[in-house]
MOPAC internal coordinates of N, CA, C and O (Angstrom, degrees):
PM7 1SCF
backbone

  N    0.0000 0     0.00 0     0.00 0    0    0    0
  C    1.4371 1     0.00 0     0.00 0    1    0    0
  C    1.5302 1   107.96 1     0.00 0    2    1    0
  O    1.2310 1   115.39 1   -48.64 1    3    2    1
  N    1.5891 1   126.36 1   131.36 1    3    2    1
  C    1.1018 1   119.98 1  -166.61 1    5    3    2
  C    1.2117 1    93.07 1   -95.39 1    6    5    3
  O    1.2310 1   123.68 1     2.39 1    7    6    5
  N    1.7365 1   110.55 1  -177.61 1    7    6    5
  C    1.8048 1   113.69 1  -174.70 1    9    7    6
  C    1.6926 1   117.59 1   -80.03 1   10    9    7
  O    1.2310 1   126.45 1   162.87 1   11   10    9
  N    1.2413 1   105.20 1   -17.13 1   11   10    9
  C    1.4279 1   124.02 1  -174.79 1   13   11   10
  C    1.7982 1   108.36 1   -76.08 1   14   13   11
  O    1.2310 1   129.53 1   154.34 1   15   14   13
  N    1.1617 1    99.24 1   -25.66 1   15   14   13
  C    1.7112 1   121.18 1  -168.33 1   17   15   14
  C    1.5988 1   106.30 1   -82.56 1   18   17   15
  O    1.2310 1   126.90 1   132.23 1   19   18   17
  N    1.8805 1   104.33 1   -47.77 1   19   18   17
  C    1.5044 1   119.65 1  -170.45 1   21   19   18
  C    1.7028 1    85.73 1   -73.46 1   22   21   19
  O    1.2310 1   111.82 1   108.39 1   23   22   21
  N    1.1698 1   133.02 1   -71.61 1   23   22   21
  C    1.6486 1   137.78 1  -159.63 1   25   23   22
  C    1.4802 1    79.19 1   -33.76 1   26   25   23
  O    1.2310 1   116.66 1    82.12 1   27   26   25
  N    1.8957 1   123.95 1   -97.88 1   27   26   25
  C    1.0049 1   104.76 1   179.55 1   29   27   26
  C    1.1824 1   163.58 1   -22.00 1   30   29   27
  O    1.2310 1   120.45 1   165.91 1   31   30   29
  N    1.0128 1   116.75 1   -14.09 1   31   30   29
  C    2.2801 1   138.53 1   145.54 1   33   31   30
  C    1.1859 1    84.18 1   -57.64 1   34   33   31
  O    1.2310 1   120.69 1    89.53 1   35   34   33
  N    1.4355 1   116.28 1   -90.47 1   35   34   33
  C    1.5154 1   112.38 1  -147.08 1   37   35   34
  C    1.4133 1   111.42 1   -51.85 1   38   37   35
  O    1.2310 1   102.14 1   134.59 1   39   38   37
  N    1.3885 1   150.26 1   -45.41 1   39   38   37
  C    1.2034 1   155.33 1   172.33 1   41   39   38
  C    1.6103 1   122.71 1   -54.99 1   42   41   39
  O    1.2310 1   129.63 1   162.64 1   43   42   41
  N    1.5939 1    99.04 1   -17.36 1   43   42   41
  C    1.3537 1   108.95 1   160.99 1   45   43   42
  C    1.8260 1   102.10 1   -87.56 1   46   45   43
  O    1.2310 1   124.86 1   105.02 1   47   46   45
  N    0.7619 1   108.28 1   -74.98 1   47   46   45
  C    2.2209 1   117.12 1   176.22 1   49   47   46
  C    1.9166 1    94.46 1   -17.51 1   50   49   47
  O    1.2310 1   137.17 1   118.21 1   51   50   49
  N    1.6624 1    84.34 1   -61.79 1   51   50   49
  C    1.7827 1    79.91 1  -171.02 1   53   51   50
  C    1.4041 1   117.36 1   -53.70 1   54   53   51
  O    1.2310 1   119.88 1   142.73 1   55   54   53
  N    0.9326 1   117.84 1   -37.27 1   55   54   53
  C    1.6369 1   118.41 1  -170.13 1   57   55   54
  C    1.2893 1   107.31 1   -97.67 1   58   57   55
  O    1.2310 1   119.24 1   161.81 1   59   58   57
  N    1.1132 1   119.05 1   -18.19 1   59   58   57
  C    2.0781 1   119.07 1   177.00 1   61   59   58
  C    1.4644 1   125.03 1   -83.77 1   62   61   59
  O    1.2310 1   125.15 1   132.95 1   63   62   61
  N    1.6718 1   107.71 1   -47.05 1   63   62   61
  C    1.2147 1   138.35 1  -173.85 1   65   63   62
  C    1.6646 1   138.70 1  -124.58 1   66   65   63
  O    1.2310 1   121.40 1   -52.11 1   67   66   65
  N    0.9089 1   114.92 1   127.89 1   67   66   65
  C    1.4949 1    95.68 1  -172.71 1   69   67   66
  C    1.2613 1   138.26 1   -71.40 1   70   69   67
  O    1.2310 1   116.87 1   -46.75 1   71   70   69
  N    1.4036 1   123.56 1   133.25 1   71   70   69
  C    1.6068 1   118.72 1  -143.94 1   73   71   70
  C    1.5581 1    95.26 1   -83.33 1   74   73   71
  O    1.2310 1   112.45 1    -7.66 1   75   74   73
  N    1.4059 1   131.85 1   172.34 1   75   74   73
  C    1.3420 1   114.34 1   172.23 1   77   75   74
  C    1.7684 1    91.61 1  -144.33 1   78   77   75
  O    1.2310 1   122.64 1   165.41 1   79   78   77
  N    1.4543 1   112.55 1   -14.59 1   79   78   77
  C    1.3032 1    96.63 1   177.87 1   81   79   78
  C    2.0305 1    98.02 1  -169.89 1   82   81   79
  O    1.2310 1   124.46 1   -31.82 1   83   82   81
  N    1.3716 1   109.04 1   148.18 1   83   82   81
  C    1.5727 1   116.22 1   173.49 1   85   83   82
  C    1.4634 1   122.77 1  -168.47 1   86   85   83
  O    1.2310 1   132.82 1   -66.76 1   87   86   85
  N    1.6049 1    92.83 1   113.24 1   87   86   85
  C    1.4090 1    92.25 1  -160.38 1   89   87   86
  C    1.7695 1    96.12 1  -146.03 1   90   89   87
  O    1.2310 1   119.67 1   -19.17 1   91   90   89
  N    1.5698 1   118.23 1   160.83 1   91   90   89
  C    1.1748 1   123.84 1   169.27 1   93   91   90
  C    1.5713 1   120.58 1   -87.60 1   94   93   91
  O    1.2310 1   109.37 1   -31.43 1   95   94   93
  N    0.6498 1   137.52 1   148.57 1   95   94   93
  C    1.8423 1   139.57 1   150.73 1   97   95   94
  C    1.5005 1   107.20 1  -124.56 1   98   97   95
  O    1.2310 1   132.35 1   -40.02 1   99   98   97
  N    1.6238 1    93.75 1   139.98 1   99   98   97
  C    1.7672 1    99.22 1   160.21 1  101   99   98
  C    1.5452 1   114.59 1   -69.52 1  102  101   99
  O    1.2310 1   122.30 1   -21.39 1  103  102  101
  N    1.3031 1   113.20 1   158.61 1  103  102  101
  C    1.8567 1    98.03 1   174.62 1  105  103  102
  C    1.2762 1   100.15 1   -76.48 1  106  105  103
  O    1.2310 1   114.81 1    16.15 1  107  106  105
  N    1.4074 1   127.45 1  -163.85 1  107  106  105
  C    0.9825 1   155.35 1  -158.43 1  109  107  106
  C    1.7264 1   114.11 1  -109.15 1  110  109  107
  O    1.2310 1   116.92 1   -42.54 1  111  110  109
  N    1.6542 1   123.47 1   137.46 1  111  110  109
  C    1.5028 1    87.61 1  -158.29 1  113  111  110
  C    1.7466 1    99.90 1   -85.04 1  114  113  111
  O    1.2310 1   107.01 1  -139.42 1  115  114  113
  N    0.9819 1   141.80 1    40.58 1  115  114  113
  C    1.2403 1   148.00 1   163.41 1  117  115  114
  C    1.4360 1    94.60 1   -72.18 1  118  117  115
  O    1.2310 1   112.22 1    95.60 1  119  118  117
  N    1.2606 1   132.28 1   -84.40 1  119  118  117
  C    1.2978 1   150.99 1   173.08 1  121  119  118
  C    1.2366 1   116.11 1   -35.13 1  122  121  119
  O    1.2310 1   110.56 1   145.49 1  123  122  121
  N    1.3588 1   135.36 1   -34.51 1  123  122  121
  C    1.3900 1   132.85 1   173.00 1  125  123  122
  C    1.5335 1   117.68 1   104.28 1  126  125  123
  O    1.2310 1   115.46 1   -21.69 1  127  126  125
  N    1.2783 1   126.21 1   158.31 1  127  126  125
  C    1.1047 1   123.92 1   160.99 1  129  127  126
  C    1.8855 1   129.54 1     4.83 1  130  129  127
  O    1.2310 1   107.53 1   -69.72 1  131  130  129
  N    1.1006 1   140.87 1   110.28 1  131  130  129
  C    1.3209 1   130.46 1   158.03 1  133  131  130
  C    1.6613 1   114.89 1   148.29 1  134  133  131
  O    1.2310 1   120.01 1    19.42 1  135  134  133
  N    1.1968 1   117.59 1  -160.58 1  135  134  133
  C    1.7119 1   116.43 1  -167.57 1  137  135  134
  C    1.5561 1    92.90 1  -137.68 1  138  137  135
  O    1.2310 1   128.82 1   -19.81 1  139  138  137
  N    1.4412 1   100.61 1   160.19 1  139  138  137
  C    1.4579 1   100.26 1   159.32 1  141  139  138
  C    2.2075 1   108.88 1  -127.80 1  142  141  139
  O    1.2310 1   125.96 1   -37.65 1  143  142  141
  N    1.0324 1   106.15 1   142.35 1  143  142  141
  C    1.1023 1    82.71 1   178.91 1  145  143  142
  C    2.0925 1   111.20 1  -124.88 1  146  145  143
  O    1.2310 1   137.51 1   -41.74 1  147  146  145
  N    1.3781 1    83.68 1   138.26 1  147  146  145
  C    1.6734 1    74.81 1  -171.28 1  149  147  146
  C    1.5880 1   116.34 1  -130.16 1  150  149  147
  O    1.2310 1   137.52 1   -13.30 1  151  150  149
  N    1.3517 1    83.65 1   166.70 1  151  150  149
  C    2.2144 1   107.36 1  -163.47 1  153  151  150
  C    1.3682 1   111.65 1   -99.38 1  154  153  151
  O    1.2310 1   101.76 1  -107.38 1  155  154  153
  N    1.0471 1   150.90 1    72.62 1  155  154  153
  C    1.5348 1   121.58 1  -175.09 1  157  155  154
  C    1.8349 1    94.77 1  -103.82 1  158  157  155
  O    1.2310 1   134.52 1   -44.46 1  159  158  157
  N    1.3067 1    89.53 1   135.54 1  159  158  157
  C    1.4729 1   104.46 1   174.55 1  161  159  158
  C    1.7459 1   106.31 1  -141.76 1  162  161  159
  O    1.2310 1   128.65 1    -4.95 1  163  162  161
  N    1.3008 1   100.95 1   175.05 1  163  162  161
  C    1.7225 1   133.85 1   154.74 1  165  163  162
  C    1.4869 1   114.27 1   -63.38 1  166  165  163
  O    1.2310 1   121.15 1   -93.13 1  167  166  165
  N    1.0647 1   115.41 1    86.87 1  167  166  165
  C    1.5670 1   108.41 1  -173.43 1  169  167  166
  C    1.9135 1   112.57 1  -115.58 1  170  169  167
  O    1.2310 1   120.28 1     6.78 1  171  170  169
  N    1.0577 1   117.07 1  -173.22 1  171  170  169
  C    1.5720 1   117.74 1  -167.94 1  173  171  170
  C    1.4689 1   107.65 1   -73.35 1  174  173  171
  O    1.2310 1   117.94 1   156.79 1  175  174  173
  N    1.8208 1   121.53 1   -23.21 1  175  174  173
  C    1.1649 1   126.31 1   161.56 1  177  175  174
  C    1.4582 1   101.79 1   -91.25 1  178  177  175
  O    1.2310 1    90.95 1  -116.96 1  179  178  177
  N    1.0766 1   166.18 1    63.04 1  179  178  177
  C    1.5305 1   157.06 1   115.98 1  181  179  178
  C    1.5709 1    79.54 1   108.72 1  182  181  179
  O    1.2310 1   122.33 1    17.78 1  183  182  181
  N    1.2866 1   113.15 1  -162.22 1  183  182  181
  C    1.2227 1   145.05 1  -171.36 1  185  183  182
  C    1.4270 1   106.71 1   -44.04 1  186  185  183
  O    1.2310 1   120.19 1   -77.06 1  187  186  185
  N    1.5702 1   117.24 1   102.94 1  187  186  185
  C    1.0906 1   107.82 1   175.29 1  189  187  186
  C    1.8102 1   120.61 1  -120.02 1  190  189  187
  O    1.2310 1   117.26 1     2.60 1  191  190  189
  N    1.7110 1   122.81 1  -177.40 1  191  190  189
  C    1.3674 1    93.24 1  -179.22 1  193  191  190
  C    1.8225 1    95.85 1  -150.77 1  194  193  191
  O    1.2310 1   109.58 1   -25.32 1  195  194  193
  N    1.3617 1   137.15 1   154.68 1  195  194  193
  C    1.3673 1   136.98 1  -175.87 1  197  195  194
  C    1.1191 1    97.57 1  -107.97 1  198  197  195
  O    1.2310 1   107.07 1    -9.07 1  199  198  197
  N    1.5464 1   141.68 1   170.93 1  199  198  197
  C    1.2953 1   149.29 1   152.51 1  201  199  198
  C    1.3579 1   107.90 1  -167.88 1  202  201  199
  O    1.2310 1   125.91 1   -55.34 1  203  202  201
  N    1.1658 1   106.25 1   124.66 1  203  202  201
  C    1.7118 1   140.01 1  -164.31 1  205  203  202
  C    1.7704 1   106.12 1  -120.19 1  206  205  203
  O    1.2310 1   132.98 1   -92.04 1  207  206  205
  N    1.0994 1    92.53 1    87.96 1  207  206  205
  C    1.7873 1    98.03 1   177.12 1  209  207  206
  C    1.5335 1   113.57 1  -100.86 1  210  209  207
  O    1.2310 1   128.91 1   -60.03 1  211  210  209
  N    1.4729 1   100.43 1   119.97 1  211  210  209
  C    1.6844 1    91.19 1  -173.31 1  213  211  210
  C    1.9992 1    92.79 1  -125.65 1  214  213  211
  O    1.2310 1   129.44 1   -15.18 1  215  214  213
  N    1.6038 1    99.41 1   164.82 1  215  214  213
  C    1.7115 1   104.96 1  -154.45 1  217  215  214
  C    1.1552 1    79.80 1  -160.89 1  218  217  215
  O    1.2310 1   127.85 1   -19.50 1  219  218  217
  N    1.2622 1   102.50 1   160.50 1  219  218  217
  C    1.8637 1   132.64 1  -178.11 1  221  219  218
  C    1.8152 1    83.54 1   -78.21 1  222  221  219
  O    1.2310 1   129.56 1   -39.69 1  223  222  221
  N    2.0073 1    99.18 1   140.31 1  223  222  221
  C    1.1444 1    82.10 1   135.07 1  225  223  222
  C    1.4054 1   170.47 1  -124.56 1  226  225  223
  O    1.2310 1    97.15 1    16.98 1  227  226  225
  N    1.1454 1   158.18 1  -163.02 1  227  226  225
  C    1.4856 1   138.22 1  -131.92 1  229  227  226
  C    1.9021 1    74.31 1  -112.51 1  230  229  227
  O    1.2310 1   121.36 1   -46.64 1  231  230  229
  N    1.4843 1   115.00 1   133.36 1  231  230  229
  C    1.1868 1   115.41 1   146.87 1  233  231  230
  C    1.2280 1   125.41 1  -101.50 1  234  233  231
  O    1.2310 1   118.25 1   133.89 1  235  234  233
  N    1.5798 1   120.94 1   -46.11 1  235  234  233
  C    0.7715 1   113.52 1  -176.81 1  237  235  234
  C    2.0678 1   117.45 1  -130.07 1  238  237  235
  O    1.2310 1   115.45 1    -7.67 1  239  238  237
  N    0.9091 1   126.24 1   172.33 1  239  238  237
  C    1.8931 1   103.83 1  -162.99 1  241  239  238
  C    2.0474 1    79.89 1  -156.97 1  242  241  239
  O    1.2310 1   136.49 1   -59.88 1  243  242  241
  N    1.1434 1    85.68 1   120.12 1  243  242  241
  C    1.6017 1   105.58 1   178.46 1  245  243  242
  C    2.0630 1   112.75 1  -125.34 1  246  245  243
  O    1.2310 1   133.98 1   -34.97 1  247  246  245
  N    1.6475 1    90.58 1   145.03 1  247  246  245
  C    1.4224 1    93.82 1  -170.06 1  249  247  246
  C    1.3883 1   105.27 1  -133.48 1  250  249  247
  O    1.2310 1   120.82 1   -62.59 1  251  250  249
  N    1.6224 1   116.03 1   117.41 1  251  250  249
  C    0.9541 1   143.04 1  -170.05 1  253  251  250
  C    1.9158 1   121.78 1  -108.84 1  254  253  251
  O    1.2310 1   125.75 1   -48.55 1  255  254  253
  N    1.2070 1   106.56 1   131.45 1  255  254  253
  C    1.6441 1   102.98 1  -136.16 1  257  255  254
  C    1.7121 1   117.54 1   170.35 1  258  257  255
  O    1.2310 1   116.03 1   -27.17 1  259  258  257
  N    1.3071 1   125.14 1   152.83 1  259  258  257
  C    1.2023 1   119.06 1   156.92 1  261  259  258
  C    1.4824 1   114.42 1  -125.76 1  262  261  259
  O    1.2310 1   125.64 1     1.12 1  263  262  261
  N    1.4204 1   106.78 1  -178.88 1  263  262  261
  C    1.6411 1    97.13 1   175.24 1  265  263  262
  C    1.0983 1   115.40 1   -92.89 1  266  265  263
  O    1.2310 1   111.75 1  -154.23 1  267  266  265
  N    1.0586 1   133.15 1    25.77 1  267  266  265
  C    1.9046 1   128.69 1  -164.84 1  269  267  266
  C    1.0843 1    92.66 1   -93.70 1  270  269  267
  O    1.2310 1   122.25 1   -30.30 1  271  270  269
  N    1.3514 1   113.30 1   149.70 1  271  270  269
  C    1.7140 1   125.89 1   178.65 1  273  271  270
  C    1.3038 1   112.83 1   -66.37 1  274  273  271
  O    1.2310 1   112.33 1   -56.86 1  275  274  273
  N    1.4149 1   132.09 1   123.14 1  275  274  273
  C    1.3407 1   143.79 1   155.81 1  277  275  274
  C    1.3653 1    91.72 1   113.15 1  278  277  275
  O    1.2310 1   110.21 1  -159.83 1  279  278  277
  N    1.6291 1   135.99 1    20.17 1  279  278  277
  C    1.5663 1   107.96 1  -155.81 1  281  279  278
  C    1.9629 1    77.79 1  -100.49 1  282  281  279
  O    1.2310 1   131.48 1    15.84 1  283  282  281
  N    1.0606 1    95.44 1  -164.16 1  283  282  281
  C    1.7591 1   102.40 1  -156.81 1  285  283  282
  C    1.7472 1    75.66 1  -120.80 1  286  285  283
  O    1.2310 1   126.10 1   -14.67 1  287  286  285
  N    1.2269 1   105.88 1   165.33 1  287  286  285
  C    1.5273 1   132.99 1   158.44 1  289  287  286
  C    1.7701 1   125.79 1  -150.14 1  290  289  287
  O    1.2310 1   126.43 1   -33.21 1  291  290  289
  N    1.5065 1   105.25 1   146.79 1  291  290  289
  C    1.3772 1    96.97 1  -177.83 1  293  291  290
  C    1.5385 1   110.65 1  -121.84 1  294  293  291
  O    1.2310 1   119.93 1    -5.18 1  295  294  293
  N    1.2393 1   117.74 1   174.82 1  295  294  293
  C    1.5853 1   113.82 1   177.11 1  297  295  294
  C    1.7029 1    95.43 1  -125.29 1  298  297  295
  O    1.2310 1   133.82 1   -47.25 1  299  298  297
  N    1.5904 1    90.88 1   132.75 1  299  298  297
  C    1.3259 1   101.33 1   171.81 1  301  299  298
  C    1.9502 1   105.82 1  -108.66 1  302  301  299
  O    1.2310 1   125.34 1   -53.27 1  303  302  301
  N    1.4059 1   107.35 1   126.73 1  303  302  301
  C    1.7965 1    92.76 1   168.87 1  305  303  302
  C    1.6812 1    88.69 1  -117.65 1  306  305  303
  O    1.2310 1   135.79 1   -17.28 1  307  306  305
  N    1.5590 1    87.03 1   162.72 1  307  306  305
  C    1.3444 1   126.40 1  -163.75 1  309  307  306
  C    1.5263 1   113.56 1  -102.96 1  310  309  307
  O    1.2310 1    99.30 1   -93.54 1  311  310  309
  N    1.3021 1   154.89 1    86.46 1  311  310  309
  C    1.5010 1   152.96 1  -138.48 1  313  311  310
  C    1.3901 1   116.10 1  -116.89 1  314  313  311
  O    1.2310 1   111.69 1   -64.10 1  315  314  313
  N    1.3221 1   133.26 1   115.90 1  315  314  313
  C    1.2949 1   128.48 1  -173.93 1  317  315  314
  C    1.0341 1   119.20 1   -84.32 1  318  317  315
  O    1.2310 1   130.94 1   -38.44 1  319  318  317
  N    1.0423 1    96.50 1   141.56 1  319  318  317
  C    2.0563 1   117.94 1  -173.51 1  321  319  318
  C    1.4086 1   126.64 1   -47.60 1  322  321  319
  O    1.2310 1   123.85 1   159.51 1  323  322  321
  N    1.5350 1   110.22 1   -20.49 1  323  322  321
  C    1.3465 1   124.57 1  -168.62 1  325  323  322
  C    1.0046 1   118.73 1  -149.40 1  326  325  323
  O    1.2310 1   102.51 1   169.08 1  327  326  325
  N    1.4194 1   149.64 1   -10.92 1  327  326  325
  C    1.3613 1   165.48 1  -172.61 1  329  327  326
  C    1.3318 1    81.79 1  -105.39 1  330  329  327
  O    1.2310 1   127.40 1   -28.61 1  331  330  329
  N    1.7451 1   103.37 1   151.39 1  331  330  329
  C    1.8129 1   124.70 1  -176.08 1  333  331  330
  C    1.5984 1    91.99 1  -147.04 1  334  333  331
  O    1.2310 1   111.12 1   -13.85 1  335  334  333
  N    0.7980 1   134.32 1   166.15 1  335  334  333
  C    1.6424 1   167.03 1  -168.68 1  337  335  334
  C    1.3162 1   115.75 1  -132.87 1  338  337  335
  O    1.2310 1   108.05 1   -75.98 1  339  338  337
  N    1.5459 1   139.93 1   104.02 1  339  338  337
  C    1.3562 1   132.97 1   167.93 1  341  339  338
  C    1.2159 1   114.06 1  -105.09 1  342  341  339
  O    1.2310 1   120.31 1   -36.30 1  343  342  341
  N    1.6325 1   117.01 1   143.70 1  343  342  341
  C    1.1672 1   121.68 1   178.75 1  345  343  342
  C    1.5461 1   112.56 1  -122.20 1  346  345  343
  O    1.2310 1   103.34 1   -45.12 1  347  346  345
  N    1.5273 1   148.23 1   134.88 1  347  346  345
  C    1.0135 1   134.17 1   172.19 1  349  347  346
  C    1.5578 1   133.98 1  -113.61 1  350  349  347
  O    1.2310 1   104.68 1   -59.06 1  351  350  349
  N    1.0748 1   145.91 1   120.94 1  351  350  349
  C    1.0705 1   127.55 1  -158.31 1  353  351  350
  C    1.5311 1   111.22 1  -130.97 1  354  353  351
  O    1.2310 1   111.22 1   -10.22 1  355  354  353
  N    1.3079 1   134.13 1   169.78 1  355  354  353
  C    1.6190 1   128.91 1  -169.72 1  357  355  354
  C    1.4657 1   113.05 1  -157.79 1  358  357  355
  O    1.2310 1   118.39 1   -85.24 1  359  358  357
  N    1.1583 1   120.67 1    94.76 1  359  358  357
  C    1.5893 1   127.59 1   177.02 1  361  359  358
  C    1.4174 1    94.18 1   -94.99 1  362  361  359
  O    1.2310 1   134.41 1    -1.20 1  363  362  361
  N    1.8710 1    89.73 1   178.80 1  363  362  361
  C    1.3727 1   109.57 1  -164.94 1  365  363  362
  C    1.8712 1    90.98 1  -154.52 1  366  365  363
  O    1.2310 1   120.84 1   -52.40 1  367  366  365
  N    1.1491 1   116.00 1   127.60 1  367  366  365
  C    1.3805 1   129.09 1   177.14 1  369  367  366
  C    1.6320 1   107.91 1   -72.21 1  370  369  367
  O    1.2310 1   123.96 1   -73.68 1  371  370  369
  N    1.8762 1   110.02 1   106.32 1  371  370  369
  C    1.5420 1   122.14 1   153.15 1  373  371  370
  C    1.3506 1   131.32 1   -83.65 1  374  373  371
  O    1.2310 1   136.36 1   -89.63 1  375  374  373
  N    1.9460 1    85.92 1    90.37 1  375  374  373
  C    1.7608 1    86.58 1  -168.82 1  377  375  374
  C    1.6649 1    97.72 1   -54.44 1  378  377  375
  O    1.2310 1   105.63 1   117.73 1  379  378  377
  N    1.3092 1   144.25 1   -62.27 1  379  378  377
  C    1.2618 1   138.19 1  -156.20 1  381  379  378
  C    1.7123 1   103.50 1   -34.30 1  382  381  379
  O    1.2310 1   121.11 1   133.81 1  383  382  381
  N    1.4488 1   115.48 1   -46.19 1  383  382  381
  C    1.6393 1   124.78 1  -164.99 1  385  383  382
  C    1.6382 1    87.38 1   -90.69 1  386  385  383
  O    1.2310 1   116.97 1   158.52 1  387  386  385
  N    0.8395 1   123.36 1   -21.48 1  387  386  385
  C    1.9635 1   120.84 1  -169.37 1  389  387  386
  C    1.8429 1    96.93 1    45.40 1  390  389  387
  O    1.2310 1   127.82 1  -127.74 1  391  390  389
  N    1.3752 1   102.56 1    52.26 1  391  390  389
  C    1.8539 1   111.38 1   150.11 1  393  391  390
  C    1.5290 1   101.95 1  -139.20 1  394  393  391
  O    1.2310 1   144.39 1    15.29 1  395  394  393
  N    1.5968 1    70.19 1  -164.71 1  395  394  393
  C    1.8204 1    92.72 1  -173.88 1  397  395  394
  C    1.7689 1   110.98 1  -103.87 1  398  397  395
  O    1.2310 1   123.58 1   -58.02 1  399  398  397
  N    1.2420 1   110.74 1   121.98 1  399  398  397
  C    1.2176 1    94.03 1   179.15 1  401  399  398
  C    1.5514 1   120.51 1  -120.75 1  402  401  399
  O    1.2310 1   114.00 1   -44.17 1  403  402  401
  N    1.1582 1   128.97 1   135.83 1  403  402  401
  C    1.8861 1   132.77 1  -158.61 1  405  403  402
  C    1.5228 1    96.59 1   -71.43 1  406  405  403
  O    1.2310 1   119.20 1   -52.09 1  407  406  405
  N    1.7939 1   119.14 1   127.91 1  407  406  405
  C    1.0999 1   115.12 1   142.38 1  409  407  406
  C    1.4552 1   140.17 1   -77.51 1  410  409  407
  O    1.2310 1   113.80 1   -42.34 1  411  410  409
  N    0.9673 1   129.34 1   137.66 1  411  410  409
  C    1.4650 1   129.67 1  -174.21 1  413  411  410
  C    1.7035 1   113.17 1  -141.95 1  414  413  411
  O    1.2310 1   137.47 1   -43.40 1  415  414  413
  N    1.2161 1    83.75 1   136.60 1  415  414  413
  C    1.9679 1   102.94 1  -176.28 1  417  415  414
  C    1.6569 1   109.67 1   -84.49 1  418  417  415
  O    1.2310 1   114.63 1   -46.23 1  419  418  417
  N    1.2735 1   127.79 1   133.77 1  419  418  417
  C    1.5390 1   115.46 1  -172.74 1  421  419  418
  C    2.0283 1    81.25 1   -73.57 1  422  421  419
  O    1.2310 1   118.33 1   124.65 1  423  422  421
  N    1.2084 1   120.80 1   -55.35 1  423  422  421
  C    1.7041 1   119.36 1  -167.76 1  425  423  422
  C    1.9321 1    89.80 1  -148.38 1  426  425  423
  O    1.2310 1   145.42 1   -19.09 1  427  426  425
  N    1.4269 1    68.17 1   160.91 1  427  426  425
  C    2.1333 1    93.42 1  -158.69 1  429  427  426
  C    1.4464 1   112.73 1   102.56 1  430  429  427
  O    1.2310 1   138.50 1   -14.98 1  431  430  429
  N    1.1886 1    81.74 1   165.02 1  431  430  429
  C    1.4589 1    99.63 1   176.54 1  433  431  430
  C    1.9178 1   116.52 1  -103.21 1  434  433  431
  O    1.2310 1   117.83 1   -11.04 1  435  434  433
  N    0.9879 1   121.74 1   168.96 1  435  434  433
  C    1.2011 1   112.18 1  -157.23 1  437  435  434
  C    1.8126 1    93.74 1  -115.65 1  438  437  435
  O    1.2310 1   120.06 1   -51.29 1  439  438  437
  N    1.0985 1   117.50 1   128.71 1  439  438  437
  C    1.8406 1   113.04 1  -169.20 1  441  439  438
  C    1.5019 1    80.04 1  -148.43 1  442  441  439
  O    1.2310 1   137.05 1   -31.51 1  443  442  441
  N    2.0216 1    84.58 1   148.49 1  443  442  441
  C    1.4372 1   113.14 1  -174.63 1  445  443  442
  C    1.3892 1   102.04 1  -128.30 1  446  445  443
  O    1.2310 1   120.10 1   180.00 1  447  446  445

């Protein structure tokens, strides 16, 4: 999803639905490098939420290590300077479960 595409979500949300919250976070350093940025609104299913995670991307992923038994190894990845990675994702709030739960399309695309 390009950035011109995401603005446009949100500028549709803003003007369709009522926003209830929008904010960035860095990930976590488990996860690596990048932001997530998220939507929670009022949507046609109740409580809904966007999240747009974008990350360097990985060119190259190196493994450093020997083979001797018990020895430890680490992974180094390699992140490009200018290339980004988007990811998009779309839950929907189960008040019965009081979480968040991911929508997903078996095929299509998902339009708001």
């Amino acid at each position: 999803m390009t950035d011109e595409r995401w603005k446009e979500i949100i500028g549709h949300i803003k003007d369709h639905f009522d926003l209830i919250d929008q904010h960035t976070e860095d990930l976590p350093k488990e996860a690596g490098q990048g932001t997530v940025e998220i939507v929670e609104f009022k949507g046609p299913l109740g409580r809904m939420k966007l999240e747009r995670t974008t990350q360097p991307l990985i060119i190259d992923k190196r493994t450093f290590g020997s083979r001797r038994i018990g020895s430890e190894t680490a992974v180094q990845y390699i992140y490009s300077d200018t290339e980004k990675v988007h990811k998009f994702k779309a839950y929907r709030f189960a008040e019965g479960d009081d979480n968040w739960v991911e929508m997903t399309l078996e095929r299509g695309e998902m339009i708001f």
